[in-house]
C-alpha positions, 0 to 999 in steps of 0.5 A: 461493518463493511469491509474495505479493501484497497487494490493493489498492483503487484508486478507479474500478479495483477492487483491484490486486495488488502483490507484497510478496516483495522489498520492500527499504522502504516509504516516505511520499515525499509527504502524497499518495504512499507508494513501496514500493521492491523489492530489484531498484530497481523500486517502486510508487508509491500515490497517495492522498488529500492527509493532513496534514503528517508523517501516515504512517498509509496507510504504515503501514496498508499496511506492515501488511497487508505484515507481515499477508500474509507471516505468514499460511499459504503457500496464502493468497497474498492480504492485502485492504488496507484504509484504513478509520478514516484520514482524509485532510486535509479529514477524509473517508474516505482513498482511493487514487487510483492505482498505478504501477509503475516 
């Protein structure tokens, strides 16, 4: 099966890869992280600046470029997400402050 990644931009590291093949949910666990869980039990977590109560948009953003990568052609492998247009809390542009991969 081909593996499909989307890009993701991580203030002060560029972009990181994260698998989308297997993902079983992506959620808001906090107003600063989004978890992408897998079918395995593995998940990622994203870290980003603080949004506003109940405001899932960087999940959804990231949901999809999610939907976005596995709907494009089997040689394009990569979906560049992108979170320009959200604003977090204190009304700045959202960034992602970091992944971890558990």
């Amino acid at each position: 099966i081909m593996q499909k990644y989307i890009s993701i931009p991580v203030k002060n590291e560029q972009n990181q890869l994260v698998l989308v093949n297997d993902i079983a949910i992506i959620e808001q666990a906090s107003t600063s992280k989004v978890e992408i869980h897998y079918t395995s039990g593995k998940k990622v977590e994203v870290d980003h600046d603080t949004m506003a109560a109940n405001n899932e948009e960087v999940r959804d953003r990231i949901q999809d470029h999610v939907v976005a990568c596995l709907e494009q052609s089997w040689t394009n492998v990569t979906n560049q997400v992108t979170l320009s247009g959200i604003s977090d809390a204190a009304g700045g542009e959202v960034e992602i402050t970091s992944l971890t991969f558990a």
